[in-house]
KOLROZA-342091 format. One record per atom (N, C-alpha, C, CB): residue number from 1; residue in three letters; atom name; x negated, z negated, y. Coordinates in nm, 2 decimals, m for minus. Glycine has a CB too. Layout:
BEGIN
(lonu NUM; "ALA"; "CA"; (X; Z; Y))
...
END
This chain:
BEGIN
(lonu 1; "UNK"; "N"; (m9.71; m11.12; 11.90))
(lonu 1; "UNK"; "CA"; (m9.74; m11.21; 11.79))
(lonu 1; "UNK"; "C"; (m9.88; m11.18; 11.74))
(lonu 1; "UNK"; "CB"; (m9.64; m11.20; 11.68))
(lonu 2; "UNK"; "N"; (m9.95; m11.30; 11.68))
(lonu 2; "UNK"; "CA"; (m10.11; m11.27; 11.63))
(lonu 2; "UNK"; "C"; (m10.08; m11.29; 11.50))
(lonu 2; "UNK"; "CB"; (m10.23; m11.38; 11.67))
(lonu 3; "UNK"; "N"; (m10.17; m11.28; 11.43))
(lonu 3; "UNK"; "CA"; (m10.18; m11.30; 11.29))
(lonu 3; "UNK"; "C"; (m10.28; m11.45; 11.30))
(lonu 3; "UNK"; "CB"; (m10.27; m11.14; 11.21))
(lonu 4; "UNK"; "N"; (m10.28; m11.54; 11.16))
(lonu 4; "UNK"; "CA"; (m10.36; m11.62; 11.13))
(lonu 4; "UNK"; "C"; (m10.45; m11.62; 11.04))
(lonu 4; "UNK"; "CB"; (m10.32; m11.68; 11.12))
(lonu 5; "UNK"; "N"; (m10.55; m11.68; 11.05))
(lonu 5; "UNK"; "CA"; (m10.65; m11.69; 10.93))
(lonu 5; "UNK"; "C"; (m10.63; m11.85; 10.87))
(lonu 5; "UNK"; "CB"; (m10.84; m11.65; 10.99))
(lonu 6; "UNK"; "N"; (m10.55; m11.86; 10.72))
(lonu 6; "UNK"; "CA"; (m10.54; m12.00; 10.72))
(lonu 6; "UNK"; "C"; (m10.66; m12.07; 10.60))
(lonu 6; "UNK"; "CB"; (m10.36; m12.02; 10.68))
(lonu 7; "UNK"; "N"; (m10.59; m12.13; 10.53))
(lonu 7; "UNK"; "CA"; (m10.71; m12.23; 10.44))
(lonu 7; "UNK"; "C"; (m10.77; m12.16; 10.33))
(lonu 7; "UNK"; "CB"; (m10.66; m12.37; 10.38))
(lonu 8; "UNK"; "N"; (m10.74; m12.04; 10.29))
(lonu 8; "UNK"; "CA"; (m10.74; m12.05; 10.17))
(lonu 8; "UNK"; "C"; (m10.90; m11.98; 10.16))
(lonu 8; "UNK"; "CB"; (m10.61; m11.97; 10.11))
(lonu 9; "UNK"; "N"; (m10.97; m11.91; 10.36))
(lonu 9; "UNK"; "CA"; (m11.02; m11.84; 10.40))
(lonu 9; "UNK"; "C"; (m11.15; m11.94; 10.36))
(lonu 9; "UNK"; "CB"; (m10.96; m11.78; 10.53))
(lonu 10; "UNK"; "N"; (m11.17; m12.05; 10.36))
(lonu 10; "UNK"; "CA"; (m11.24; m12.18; 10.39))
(lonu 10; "UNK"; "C"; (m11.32; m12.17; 10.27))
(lonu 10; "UNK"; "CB"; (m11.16; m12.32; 10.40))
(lonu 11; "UNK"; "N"; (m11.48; m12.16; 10.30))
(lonu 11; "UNK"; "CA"; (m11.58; m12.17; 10.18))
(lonu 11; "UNK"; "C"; (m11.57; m12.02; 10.13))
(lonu 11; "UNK"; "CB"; (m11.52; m12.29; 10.05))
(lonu 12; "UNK"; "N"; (m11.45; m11.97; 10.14))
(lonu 12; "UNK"; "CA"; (m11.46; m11.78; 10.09))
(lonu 12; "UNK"; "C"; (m11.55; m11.70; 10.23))
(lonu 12; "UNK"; "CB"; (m11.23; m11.67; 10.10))
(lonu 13; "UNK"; "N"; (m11.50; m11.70; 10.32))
(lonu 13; "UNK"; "CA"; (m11.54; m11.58; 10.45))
(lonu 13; "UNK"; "C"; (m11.57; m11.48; 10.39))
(lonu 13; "UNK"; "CB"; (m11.65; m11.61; 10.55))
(lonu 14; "UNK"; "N"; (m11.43; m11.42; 10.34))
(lonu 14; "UNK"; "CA"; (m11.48; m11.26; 10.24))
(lonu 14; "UNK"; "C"; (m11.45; m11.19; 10.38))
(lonu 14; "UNK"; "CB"; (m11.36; m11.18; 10.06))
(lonu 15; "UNK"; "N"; (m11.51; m11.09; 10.39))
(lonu 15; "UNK"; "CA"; (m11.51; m11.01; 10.52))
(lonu 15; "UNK"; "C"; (m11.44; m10.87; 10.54))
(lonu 15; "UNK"; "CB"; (m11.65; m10.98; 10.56))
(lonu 16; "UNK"; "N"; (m11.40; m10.85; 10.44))
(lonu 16; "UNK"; "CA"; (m11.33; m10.73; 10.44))
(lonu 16; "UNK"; "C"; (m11.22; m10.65; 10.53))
(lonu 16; "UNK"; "CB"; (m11.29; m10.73; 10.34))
(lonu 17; "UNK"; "N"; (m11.18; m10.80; 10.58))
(lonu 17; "UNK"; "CA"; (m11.08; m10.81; 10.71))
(lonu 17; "UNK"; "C"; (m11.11; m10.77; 10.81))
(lonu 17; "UNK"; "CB"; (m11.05; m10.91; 10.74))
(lonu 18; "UNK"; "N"; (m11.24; m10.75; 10.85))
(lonu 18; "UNK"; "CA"; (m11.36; m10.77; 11.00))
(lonu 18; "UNK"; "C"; (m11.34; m10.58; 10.94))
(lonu 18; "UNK"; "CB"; (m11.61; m10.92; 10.99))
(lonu 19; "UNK"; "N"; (m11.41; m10.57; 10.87))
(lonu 19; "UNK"; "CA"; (m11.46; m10.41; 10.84))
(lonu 19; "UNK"; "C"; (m11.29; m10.30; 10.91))
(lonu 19; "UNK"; "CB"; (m11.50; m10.38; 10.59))
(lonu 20; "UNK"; "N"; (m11.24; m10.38; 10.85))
(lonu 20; "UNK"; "CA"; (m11.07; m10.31; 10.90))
(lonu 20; "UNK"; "C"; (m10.98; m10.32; 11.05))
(lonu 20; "UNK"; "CB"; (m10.94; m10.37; 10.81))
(lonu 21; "UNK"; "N"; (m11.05; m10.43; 11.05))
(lonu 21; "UNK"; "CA"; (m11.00; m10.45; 11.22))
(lonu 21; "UNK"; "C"; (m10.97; m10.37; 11.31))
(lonu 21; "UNK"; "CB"; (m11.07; m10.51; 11.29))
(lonu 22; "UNK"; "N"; (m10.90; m10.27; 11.38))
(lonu 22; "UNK"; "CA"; (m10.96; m10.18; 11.45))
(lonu 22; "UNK"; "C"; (m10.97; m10.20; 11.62))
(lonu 22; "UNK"; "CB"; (m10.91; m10.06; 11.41))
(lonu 23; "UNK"; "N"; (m10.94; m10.35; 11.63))
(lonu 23; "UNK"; "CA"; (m11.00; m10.40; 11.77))
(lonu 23; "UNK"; "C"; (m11.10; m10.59; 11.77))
(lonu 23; "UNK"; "CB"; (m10.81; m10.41; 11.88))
(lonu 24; "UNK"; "N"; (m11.16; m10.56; 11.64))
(lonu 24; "UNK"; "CA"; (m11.30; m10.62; 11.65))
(lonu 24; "UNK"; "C"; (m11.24; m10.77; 11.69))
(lonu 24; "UNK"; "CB"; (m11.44; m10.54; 11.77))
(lonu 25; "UNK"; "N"; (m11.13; m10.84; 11.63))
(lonu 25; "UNK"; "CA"; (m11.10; m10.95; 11.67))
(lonu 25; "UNK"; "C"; (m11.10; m11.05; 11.56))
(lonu 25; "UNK"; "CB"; (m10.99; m10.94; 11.72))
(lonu 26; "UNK"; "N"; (m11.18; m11.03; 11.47))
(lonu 26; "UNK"; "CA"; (m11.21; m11.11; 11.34))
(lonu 26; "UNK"; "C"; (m11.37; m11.18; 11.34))
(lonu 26; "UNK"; "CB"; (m11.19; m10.99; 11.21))
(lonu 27; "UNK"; "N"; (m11.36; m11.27; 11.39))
(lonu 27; "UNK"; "CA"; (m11.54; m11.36; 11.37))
(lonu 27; "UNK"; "C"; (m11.50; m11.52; 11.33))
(lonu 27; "UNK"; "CB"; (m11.66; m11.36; 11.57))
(lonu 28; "UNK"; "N"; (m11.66; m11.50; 11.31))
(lonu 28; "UNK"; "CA"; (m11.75; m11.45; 11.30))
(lonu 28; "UNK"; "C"; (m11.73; m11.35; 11.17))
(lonu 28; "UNK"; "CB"; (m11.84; m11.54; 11.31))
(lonu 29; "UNK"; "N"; (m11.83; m11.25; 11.27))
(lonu 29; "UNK"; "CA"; (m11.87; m11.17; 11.16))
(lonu 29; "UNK"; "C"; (m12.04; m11.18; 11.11))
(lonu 29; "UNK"; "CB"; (m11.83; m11.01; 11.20))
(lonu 30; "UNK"; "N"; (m12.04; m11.13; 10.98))
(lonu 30; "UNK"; "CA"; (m12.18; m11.16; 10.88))
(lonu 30; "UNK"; "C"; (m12.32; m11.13; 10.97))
(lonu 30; "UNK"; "CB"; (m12.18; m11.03; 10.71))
(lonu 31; "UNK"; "N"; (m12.31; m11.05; 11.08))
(lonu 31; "UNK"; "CA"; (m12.43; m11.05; 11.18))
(lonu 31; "UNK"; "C"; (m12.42; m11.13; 11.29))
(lonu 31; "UNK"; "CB"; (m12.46; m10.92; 11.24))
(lonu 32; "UNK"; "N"; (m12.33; m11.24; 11.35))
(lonu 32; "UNK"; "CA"; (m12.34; m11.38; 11.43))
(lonu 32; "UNK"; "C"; (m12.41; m11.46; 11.37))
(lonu 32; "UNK"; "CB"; (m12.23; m11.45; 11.46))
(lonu 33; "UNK"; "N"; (m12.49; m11.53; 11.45))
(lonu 33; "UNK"; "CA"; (m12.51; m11.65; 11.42))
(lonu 33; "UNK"; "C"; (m12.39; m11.70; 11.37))
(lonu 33; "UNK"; "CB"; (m12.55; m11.71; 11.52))
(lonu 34; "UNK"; "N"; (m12.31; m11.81; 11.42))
(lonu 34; "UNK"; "CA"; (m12.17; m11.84; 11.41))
(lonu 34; "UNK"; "C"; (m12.17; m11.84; 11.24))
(lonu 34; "UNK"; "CB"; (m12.06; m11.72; 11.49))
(lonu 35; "UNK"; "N"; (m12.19; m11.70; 11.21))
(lonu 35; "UNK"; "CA"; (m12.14; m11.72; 11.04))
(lonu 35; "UNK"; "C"; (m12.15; m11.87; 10.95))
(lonu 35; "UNK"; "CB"; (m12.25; m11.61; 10.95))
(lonu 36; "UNK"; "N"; (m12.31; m11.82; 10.96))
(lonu 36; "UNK"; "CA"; (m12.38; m11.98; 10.84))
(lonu 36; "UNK"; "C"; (m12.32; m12.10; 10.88))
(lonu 36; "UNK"; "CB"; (m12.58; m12.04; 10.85))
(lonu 37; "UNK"; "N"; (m12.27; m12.09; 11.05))
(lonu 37; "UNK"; "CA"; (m12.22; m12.23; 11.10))
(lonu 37; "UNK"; "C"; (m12.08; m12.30; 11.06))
(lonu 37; "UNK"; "CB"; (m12.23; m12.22; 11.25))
(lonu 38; "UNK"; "N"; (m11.96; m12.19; 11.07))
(lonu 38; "UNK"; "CA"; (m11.80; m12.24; 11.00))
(lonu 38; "UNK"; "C"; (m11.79; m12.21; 10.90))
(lonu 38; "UNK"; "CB"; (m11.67; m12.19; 11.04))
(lonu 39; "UNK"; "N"; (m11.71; m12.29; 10.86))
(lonu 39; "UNK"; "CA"; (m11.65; m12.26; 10.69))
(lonu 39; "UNK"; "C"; (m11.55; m12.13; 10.67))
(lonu 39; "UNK"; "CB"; (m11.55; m12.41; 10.61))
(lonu 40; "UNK"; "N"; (m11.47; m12.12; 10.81))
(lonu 40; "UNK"; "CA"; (m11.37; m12.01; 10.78))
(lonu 40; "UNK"; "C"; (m11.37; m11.87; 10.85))
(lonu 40; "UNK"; "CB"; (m11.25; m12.05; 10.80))
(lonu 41; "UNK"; "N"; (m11.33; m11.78; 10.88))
(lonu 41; "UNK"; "CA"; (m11.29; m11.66; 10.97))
(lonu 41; "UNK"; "C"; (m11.20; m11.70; 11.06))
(lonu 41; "UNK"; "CB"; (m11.23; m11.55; 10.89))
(lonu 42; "UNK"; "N"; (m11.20; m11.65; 11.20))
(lonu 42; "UNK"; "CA"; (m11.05; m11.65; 11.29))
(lonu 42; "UNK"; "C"; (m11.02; m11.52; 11.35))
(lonu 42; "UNK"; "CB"; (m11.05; m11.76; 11.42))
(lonu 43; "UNK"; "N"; (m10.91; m11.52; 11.41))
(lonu 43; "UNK"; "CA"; (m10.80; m11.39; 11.46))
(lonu 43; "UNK"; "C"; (m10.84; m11.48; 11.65))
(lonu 43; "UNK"; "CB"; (m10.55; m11.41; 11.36))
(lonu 44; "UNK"; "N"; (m10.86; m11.39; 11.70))
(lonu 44; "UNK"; "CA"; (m10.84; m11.41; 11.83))
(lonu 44; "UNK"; "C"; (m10.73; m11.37; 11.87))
(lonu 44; "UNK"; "CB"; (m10.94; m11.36; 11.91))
(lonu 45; "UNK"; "N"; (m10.64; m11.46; 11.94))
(lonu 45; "UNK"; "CA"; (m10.46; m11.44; 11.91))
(lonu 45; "UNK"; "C"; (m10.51; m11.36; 12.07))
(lonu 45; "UNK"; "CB"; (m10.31; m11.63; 11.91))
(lonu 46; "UNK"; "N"; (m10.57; m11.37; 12.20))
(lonu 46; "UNK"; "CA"; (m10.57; m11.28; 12.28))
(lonu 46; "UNK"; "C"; (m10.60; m11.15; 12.28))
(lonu 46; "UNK"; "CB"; (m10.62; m11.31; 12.33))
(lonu 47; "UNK"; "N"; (m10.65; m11.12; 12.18))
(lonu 47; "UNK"; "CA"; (m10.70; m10.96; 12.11))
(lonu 47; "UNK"; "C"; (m10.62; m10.91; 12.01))
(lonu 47; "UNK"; "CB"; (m10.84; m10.95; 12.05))
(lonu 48; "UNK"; "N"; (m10.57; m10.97; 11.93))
(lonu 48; "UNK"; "CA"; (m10.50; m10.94; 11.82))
(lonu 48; "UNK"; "C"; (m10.39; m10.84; 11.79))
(lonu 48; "UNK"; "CB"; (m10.45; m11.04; 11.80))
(lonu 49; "UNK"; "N"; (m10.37; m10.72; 11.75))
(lonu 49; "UNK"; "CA"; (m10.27; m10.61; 11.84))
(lonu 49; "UNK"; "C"; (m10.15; m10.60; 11.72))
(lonu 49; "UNK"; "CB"; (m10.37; m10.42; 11.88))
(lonu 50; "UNK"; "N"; (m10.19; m10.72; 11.62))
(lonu 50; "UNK"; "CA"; (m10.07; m10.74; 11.53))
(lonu 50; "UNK"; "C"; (m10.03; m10.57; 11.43))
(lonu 50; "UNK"; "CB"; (m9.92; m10.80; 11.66))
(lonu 51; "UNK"; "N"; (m10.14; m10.55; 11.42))
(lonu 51; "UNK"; "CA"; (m10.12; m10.45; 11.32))
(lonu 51; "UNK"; "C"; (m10.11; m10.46; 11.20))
(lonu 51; "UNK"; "CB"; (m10.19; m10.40; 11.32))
(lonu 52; "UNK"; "N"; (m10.18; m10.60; 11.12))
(lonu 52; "UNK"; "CA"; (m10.13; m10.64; 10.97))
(lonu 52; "UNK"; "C"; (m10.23; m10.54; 10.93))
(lonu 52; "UNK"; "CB"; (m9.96; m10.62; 10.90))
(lonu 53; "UNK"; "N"; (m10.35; m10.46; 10.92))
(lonu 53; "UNK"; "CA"; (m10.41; m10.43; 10.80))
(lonu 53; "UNK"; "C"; (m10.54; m10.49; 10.76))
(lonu 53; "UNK"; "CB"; (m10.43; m10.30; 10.81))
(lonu 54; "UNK"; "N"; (m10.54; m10.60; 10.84))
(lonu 54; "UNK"; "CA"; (m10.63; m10.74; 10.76))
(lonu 54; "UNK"; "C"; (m10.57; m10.79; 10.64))
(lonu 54; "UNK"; "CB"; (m10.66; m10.88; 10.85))
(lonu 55; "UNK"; "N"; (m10.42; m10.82; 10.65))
(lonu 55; "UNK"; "CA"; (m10.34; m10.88; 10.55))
(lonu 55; "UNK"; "C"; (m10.38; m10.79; 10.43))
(lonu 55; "UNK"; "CB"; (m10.17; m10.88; 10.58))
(lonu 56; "UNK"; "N"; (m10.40; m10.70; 10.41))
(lonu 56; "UNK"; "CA"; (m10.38; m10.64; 10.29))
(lonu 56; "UNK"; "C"; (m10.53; m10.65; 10.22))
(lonu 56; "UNK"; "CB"; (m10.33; m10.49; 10.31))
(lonu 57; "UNK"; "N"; (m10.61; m10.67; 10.29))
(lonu 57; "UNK"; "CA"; (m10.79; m10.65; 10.24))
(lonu 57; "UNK"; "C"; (m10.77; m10.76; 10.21))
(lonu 57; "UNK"; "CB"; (m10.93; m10.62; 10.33))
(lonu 58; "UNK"; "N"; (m10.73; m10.91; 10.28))
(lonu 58; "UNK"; "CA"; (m10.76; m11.03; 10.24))
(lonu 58; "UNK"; "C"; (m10.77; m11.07; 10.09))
(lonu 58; "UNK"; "CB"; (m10.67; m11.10; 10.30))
(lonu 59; "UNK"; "N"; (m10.84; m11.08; 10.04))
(lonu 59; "UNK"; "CA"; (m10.86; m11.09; 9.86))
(lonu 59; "UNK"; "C"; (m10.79; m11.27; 9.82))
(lonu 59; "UNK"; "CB"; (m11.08; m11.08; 9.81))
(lonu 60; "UNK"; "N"; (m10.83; m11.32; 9.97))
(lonu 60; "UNK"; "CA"; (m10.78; m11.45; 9.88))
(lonu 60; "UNK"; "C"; (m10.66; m11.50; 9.97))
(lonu 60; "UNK"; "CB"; (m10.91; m11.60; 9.86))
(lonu 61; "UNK"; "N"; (m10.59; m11.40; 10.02))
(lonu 61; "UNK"; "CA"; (m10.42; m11.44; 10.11))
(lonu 61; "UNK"; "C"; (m10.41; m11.54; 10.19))
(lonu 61; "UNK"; "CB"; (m10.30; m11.48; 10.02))
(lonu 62; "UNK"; "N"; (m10.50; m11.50; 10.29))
(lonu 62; "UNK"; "CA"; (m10.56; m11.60; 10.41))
(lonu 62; "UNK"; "C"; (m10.51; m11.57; 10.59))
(lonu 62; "UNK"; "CB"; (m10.76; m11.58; 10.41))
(lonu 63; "UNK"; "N"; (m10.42; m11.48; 10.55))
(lonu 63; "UNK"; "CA"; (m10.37; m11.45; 10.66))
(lonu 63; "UNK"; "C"; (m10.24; m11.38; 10.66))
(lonu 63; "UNK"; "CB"; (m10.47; m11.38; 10.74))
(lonu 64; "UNK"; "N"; (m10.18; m11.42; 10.77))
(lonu 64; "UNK"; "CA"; (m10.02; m11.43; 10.78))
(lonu 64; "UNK"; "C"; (m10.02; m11.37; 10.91))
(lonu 64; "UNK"; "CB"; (m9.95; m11.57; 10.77))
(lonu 65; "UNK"; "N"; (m9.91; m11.30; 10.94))
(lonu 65; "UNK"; "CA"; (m9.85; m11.35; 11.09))
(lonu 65; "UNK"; "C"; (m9.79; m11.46; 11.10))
(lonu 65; "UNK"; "CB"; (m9.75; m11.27; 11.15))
(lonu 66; "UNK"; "N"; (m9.88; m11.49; 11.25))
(lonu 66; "UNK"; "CA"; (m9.84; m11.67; 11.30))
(lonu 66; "UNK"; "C"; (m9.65; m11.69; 11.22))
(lonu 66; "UNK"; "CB"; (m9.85; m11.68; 11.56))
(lonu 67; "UNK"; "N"; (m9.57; m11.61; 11.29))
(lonu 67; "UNK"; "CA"; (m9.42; m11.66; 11.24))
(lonu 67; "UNK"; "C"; (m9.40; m11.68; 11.05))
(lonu 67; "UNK"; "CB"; (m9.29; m11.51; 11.31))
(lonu 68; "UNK"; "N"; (m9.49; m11.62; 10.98))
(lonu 68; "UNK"; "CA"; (m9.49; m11.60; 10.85))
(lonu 68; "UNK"; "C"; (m9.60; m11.78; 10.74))
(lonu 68; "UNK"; "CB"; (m9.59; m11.41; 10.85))
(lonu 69; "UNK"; "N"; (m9.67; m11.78; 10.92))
(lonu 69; "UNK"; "CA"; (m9.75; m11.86; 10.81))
(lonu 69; "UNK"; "C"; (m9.69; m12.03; 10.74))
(lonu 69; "UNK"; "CB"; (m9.92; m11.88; 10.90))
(lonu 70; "UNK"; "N"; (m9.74; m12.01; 10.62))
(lonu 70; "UNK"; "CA"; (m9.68; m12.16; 10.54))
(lonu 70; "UNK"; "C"; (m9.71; m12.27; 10.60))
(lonu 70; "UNK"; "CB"; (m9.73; m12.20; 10.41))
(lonu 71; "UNK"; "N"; (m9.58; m12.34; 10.61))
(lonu 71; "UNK"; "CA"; (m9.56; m12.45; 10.70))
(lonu 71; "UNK"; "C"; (m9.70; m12.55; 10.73))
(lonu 71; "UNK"; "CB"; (m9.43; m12.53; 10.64))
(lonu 72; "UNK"; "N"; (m9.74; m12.56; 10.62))
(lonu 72; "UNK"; "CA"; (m9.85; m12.66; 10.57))
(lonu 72; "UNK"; "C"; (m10.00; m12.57; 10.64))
(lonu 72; "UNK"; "CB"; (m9.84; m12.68; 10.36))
(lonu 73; "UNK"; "N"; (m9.98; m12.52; 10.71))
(lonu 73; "UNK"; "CA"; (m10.14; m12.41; 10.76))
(lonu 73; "UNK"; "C"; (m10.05; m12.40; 10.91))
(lonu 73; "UNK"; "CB"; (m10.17; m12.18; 10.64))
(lonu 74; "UNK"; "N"; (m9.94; m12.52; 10.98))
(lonu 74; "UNK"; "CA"; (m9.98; m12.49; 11.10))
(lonu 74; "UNK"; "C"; (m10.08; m12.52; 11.17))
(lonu 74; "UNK"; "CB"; (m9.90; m12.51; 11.16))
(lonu 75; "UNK"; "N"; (m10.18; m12.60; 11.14))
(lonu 75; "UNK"; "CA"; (m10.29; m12.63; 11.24))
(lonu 75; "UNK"; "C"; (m10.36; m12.48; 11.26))
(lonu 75; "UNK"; "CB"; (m10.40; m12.75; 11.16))
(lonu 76; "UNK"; "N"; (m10.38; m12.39; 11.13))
(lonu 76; "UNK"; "CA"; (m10.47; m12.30; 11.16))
(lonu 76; "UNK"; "C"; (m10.44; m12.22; 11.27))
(lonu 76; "UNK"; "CB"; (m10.49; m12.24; 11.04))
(lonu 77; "UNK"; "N"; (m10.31; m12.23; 11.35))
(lonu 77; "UNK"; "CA"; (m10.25; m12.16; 11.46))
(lonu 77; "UNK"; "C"; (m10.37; m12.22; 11.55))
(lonu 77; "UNK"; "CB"; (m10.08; m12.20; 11.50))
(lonu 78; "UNK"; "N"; (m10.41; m12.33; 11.58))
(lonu 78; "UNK"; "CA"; (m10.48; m12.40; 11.72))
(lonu 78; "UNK"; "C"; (m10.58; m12.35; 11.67))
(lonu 78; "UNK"; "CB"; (m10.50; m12.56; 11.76))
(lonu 79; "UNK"; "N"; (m10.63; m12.38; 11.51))
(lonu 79; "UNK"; "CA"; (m10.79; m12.43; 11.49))
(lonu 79; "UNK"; "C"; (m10.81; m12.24; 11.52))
(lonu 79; "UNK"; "CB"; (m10.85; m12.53; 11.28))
(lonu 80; "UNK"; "N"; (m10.75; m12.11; 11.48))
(lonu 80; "UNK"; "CA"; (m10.83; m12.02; 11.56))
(lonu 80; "UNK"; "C"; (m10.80; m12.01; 11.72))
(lonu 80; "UNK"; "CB"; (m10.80; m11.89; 11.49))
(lonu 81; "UNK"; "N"; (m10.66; m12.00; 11.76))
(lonu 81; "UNK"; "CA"; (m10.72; m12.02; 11.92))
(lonu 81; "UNK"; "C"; (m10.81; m12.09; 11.99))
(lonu 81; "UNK"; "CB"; (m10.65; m12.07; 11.98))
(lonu 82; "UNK"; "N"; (m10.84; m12.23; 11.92))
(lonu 82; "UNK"; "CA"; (m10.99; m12.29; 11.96))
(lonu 82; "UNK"; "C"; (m11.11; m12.25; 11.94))
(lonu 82; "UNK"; "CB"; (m11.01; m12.38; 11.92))
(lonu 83; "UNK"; "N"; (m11.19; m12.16; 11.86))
(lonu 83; "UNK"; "CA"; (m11.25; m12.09; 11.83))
(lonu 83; "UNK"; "C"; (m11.29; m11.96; 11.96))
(lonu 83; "UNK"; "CB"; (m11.18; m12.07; 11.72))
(lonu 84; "UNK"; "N"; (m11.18; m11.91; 11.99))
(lonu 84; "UNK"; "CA"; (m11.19; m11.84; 12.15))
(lonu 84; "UNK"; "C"; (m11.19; m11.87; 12.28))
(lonu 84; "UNK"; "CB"; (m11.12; m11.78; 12.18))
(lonu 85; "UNK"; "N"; (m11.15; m12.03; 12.25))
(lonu 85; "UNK"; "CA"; (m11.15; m12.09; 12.40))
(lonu 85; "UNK"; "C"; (m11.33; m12.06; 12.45))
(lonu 85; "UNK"; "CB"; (m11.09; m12.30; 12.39))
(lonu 86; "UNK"; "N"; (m11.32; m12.06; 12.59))
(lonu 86; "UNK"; "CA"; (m11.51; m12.06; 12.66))
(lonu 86; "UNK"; "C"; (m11.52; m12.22; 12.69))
(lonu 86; "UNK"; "CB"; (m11.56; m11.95; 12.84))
END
């Protein structure tokens, strides 16, 4: 299972989540390009080792595990897998 980054992340991109990661699956991060360009953060569900200690930094409760997340934030399941598609 991955975790999600859902709406609440949108216009915030607080990053504190990226600094904790400990397999670097949180972008963009504040030195991509990419940053200035989306409004939100995503979870690369192929990297993602489901550890949950992004959940806790998240300041504005923007991420779930995919089975946890509110019904109304399923899109954010695709909208970050699309994000990693090449």
């Amino acid at each position: 299972m991955t975790h999600v980054i859902g709406e609440t992340c949108i216009g915030t991109k607080e990053t504190a989540c990226v600094d904790v990661c400990p397999v670097d699956c949180i972008h963009p991060r504040k030195d991509e390009p990419a940053f200035e360009q989306v409004d939100h953060l995503t979870i690369d569900p192929d990297a993602c080792i489901d550890c949950g200690l992004c959940v806790d930094e998240c300041p504005v409760k923007a991420i779930y595990p995919e089975a946890d997340l509110p019904p109304e934030w399923n899109k954010y399941i695709q909208i970050n897998a699309d994000y990693y598609k090449d």
